[in-house]
C-alpha positions as CSV (number, residue, x, y, z in Angstrom):
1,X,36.3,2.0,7.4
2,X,33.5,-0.5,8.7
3,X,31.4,-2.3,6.2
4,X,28.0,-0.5,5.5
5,X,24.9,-0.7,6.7
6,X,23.2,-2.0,3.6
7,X,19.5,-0.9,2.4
8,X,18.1,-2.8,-0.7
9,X,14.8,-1.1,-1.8
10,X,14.5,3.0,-1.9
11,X,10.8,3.4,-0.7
12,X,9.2,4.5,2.6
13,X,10.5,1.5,4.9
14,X,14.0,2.3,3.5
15,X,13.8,6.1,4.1
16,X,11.9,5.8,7.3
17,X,15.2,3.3,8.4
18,X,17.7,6.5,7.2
19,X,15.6,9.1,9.1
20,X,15.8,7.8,12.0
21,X,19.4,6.3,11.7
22,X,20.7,9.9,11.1
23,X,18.3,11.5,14.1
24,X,19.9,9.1,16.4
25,X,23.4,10.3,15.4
26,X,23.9,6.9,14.7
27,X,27.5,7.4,12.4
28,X,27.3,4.1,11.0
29,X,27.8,3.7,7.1
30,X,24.6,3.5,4.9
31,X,24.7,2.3,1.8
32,X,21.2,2.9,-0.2
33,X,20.4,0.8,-3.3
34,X,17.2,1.2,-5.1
35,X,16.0,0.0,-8.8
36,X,13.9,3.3,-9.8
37,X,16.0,6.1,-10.8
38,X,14.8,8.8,-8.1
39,X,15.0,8.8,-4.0
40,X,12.0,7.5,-1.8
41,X,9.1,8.7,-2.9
42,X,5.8,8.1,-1.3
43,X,3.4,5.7,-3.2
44,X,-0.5,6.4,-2.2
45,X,-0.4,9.7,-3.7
46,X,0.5,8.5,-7.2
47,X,-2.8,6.6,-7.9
48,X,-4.3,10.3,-6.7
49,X,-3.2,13.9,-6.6
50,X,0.5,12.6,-8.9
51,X,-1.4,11.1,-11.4
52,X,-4.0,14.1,-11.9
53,X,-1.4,16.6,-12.1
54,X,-1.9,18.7,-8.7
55,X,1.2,16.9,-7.1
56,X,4.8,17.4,-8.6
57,X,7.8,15.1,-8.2
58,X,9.8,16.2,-5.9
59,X,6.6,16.5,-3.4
60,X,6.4,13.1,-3.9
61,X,10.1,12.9,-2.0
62,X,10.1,12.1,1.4
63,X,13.5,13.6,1.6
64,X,15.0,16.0,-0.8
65,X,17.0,14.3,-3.3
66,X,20.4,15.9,-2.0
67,X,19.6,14.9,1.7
68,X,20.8,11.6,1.7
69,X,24.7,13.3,0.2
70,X,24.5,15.8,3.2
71,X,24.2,12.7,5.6
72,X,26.6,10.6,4.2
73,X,24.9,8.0,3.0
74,X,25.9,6.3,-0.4
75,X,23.2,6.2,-2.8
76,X,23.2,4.0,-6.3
77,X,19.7,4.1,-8.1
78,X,18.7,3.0,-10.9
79,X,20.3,-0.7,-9.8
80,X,19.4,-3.8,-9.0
81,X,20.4,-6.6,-6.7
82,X,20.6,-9.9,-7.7
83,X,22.3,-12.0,-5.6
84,X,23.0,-11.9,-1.2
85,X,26.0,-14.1,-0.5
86,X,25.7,-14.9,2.9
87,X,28.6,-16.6,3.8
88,X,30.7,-13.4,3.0
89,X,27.9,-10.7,4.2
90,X,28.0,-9.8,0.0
91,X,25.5,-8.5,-2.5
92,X,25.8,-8.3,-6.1
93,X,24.1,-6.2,-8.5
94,X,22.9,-7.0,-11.7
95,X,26.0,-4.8,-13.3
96,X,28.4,-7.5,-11.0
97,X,29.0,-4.9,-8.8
98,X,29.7,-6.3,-5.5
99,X,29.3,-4.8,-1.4
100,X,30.1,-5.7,1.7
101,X,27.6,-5.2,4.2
102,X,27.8,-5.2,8.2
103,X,24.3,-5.3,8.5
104,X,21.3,-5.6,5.5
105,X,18.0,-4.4,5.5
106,X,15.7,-5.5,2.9
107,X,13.3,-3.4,1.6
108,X,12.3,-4.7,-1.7
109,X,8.2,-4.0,-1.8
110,X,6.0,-5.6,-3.7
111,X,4.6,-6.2,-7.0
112,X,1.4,-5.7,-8.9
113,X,-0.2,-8.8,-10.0
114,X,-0.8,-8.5,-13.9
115,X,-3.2,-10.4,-16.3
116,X,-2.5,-13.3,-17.9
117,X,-1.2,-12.9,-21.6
118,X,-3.5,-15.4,-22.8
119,X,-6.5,-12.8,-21.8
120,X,-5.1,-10.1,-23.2
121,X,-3.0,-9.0,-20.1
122,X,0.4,-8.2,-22.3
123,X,-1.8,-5.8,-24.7
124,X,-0.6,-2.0,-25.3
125,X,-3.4,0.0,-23.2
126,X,-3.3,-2.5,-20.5
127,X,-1.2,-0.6,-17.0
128,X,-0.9,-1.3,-13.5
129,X,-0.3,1.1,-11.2
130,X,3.0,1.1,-8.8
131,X,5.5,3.6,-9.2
132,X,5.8,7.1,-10.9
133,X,6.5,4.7,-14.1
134,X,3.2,3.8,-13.7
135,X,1.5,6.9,-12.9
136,X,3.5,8.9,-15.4
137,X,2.2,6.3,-18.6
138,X,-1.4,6.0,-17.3
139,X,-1.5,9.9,-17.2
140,X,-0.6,10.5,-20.8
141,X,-3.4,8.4,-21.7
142,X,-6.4,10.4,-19.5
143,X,-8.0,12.1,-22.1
144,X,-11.9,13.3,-21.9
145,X,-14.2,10.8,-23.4
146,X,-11.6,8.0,-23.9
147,X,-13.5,4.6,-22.2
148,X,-11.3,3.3,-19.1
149,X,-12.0,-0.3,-17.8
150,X,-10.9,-1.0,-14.5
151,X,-10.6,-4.8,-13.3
152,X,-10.6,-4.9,-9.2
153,X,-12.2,-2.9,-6.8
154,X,-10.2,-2.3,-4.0
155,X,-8.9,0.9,-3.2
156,X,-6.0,1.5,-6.0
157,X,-8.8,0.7,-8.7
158,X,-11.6,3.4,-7.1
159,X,-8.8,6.1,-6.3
160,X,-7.9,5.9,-10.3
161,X,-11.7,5.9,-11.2
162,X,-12.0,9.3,-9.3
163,X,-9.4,10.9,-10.6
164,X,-10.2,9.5,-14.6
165,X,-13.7,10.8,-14.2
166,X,-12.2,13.9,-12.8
167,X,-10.5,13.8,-16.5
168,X,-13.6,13.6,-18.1
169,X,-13.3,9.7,-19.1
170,X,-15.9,7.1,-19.3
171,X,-15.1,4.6,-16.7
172,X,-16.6,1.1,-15.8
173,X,-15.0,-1.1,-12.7
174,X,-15.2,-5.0,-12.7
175,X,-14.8,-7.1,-9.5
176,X,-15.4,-10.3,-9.5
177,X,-16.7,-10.6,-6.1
178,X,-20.2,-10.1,-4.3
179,X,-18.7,-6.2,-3.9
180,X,-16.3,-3.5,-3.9
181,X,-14.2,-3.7,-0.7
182,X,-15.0,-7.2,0.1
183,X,-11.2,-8.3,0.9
184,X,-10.6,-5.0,3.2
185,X,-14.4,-4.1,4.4
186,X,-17.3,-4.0,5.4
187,X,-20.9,-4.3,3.7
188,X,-21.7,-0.3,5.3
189,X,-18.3,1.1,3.9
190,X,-18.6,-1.2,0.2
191,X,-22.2,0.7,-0.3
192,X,-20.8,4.4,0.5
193,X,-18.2,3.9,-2.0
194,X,-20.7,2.3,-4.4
195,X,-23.2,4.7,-4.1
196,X,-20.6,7.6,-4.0
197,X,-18.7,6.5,-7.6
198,X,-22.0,5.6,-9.0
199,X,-22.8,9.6,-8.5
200,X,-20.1,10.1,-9.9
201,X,-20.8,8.3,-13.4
202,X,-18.7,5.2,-12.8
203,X,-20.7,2.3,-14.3
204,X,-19.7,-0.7,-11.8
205,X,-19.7,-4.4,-12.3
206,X,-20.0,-6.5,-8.8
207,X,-19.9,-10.0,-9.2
208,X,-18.4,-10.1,-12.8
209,X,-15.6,-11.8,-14.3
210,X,-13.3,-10.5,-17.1
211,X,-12.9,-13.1,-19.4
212,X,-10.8,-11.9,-22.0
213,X,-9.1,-8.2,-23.6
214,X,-9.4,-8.3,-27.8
215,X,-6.9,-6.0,-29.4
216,X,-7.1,-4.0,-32.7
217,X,-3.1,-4.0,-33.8
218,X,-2.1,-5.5,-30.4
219,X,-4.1,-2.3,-28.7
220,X,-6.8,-3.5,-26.4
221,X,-10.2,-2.8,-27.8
222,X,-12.9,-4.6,-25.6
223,X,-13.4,-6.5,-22.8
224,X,-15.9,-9.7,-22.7
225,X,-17.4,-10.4,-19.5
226,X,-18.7,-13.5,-18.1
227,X,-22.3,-12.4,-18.1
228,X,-22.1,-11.7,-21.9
229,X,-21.4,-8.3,-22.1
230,X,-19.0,-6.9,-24.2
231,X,-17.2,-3.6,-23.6
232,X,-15.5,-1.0,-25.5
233,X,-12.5,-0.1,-23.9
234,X,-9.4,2.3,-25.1
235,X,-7.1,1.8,-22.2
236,X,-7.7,-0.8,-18.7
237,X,-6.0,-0.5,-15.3
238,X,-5.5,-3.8,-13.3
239,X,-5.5,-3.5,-9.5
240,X,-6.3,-6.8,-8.6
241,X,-3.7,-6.9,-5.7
242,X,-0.2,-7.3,-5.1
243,X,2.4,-9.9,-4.1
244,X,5.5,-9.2,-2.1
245,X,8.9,-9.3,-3.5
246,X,10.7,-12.1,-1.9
247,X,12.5,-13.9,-4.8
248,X,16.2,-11.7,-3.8
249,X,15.2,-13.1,-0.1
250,X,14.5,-16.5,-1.2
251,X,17.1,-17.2,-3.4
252,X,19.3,-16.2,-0.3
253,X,17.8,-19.2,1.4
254,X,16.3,-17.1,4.1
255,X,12.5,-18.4,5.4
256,X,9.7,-17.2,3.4
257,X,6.6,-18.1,3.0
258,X,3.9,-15.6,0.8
259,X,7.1,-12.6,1.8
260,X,9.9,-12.0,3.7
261,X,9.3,-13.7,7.7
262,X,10.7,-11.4,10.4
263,X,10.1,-11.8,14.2
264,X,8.7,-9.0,16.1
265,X,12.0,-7.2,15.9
266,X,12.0,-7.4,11.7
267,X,14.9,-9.7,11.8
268,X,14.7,-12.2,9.4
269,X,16.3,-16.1,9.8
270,X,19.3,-14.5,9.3
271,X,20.5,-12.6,12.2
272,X,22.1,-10.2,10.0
273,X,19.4,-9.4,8.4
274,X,16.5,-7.3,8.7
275,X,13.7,-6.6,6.5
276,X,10.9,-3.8,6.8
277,X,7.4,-3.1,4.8
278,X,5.4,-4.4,2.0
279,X,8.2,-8.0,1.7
280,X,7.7,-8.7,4.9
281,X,5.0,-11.4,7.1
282,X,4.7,-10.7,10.7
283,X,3.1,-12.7,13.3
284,X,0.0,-10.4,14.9
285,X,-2.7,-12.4,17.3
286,X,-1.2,-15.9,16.5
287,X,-1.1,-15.5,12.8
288,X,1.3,-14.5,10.1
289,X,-0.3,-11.0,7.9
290,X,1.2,-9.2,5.3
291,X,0.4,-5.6,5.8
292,X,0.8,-3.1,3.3
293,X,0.8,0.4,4.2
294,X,2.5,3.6,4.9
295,X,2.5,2.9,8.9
296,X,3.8,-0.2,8.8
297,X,6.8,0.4,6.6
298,X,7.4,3.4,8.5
299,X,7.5,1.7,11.7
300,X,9.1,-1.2,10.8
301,X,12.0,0.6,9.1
302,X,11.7,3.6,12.5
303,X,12.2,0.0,14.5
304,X,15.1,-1.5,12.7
305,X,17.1,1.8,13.1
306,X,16.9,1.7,17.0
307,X,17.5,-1.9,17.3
308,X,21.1,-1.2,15.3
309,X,21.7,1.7,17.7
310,X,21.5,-0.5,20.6
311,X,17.5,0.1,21.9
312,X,15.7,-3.1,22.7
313,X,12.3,-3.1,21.7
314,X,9.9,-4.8,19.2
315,X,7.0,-4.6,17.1
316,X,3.7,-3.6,18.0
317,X,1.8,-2.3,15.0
318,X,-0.7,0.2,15.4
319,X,-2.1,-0.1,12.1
320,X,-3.9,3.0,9.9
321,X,-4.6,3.5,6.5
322,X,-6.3,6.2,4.3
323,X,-7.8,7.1,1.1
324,X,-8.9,10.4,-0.9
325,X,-11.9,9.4,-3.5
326,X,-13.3,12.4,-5.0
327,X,-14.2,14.9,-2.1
328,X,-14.4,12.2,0.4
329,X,-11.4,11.2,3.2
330,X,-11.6,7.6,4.0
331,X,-9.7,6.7,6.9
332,X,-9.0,3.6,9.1
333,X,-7.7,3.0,12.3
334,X,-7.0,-0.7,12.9
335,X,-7.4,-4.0,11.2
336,X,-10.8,-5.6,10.7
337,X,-9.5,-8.8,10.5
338,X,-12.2,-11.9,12.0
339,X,-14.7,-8.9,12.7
340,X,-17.9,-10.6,14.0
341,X,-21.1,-7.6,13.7
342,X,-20.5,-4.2,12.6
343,X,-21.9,-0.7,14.1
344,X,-22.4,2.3,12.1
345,X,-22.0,5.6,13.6
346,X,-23.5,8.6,12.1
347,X,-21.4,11.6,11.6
348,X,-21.4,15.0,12.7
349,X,-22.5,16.2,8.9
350,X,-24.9,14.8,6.6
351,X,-21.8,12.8,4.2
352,X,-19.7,11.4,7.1
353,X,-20.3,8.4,9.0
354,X,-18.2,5.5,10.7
355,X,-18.2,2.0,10.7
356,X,-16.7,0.3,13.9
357,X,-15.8,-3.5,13.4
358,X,-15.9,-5.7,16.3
359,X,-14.8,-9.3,17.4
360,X,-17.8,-10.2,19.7
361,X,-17.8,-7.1,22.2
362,X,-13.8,-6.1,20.9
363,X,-13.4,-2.9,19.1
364,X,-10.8,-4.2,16.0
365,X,-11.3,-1.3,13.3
366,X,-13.2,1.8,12.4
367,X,-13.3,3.2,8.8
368,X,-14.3,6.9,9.1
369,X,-15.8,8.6,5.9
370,X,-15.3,12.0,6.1
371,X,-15.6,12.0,9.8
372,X,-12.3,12.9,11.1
373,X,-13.2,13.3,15.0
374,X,-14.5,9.6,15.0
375,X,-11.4,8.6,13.3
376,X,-9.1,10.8,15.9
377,X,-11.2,9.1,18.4
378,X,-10.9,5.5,17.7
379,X,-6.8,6.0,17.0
380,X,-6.7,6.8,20.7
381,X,-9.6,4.0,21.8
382,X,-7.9,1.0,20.2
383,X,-3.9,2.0,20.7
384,X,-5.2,2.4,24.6
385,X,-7.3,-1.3,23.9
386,X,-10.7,0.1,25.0
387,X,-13.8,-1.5,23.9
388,X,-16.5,0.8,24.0
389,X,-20.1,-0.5,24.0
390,X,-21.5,-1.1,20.7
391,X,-25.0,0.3,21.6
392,X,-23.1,3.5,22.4
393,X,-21.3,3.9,19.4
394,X,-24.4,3.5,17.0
395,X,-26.0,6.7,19.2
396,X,-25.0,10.1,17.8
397,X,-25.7,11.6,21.4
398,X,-22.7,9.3,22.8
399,X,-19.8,11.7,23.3
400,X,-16.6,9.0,22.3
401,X,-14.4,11.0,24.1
402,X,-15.6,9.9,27.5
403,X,-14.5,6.4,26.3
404,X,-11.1,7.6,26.6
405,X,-11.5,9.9,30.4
């Protein structure tokens, strides 16, 4: 029997790989290792309908857990890899369990960044939020009145303020820049979600620093912030970004530089190795980006699978993103990146709009706030590399799908 294909990480990337691996009829070995003790699961919903109770489990599964048995592949969960030996095309796991691979794919994710102990980071009440772990421990704490305090205000931090005030907790959000959104978006999209939270009885801090957590019996108990204030807090949620998990990669000796490098077919500088999602830096336009979402692991992993079953093609990400905060549906088609002006596009009902970035007169991005048409729309305008006028866009009269006839 031929040596396996080998899949280190059980997320989306991984699954996505298996899909289409099995669709192909591709009878290759597959050998799936994963560190948490379930199958793939999908991430975004866990910082939203998981952790307030309206999602189960197993809906969180993007197979059922005895799929992967009726396709033959191998599964060990619950274990981790510590060592790639390749010279001998070997992993080990942490139990000294060793496999031969004929291929590996790595698909290790990434991390939460965390507080530093010496402010309070390592304290009982203090969570991040990446896996059901996560979700599961944060949720037995939601109680109604209890104070949450959540440092970072990108999208993990306002999803979890939504569904904590859905809970009936106090919440307050720090971010230590000039706004919400500032990494990922624009001024327009920052002031929707500011004005929609702040609606919503979220107290928000823009331009604030956390300078330390105190503790009562090594619980936190209050924050101090760097304009004086001091709050009281019974639990805090840190989602102040993430960092891929290369270390497995680099200890390997294979190139990395802020994750996993691949080329634009996801092979690393190995040629027997292959990486796909959150690990992994890409070059797009000249530059290497990390890009964490659901698409591009999907894609990447879709990609890997065709490339073993003999298809030549690359990468070409087409990227989109969402986000469910209270009864509004953010989503984005693109990436803003070196966005020059800005157009914002009324929508069809009163609380939807758009905001279409551009690069001097080229379309990059739209985020779509409860606007789905605009949204559909500019999918189909930037994957066909239109670039509508931008006086056009901010007039409600101008029908976008004549962009596309």
């Amino acid at each position: 029997m031929p040596n396996p294909i080998v899949v280190i990480g059980a997320g989306q990337a991984a699954a996505s790989f298996i899909s289409r691996h099995v669709a192909l009829g591709n009878r290759h070995p597959v050998l799936l290792i994963g560190d948490e003790p379930v199958p793939p699961y999908q991430r975004p919903p866990l910082s939203k309908k998981y952790m307030s109770g309206e999602t189960g489990l197993e809906r969180l599964f993007i197979r059922p857990a005895g799929w992967y048995a009726e396709q033959n592949v191998v599964t060990r969960f619950h274990t981790r890899v510590t060592h790639i030996k390749r010279d001998r095309q070997q992993i080990e796991t942490e139990s000294g369990d060793r496999f031969d691979y004929h291929k590996l794919i790595l698909c290790t994710g990434s991390s939460p960044r965390q507080l530093n102990a010496d402010i309070g980071g390592a304290l009982s009440g203090v969570f991040t939020l990446r896996n059901i772990a996560d979700a599961e421990a944060i949720a037995t704490e939601f109680r109604p009145g209890r104070k949450l305090l959540i440092v970072g205000g990108g999208y993990i931090g306002l999803e979890a303020a939504a569904v904590a005030r859905k809970f009936g907790l106090e919440v307050s959000l720090l971010e230590i820049t000039e706004r919400i959104l500032q990494r990922v978006a624009a001024p327009q999209t920052s002031d929707f979600f500011r004005l929609l939270h702040q609606k919503n009885g979220v107290e928000i801090h823009e331009s604030t620093r956390l300078l330390r957590l105190n503790q009562t019996d090594r619980r936190v108990s209050s924050a101090e912030l760097d304009n004086g204030e001091t709050l009281p807090v019974d639990l805090v949620l840190v989602g102040i970004g993430s960092i891929p998990r290369a270390d497995l990669a680099e200890r390997a000796g294979l190139d990395c530089d802020q994750g996993i490098l691949v080329n634009n077919t996801c092979q690393t500088s190995d040629p027997d190795i292959y990486a796909a999602g959150d690990c992994t830096r890409f070059m797009r336009n000249g530059q290497y980006i990390t890009l964490e979402s659901v698409q591009n692991a999907s894609d990447q992993g879709d990609l890997i699978a065709r490339l073993l079953n003999g298809e030549e093609t690359s990468y070409n990400p087409q990227p989109w993103f969402w986000s469910d905060q209270y009864d509004c549906k953010l989503q984005i088609a693109g990436l803003s990146t070196g966005y020059t002006r800005t157009v914002l596009r009324p929508g069809a009902k009163p609380e939807g709009q758009s905001v279409w970035y551009y690069a001097q007169e080229q379309l990059l991005a739209v985020d779509a706030m409860n606007d789905p048409l605009a949204y559909a729309m500019a999918r189909k305008i930037i994957s066909k590399g239109l670039h509508p006028n931008p006086h056009q866009i901010a007039d409600l009269d101008f029908d976008l799908k004549s962009v596309i006839q």
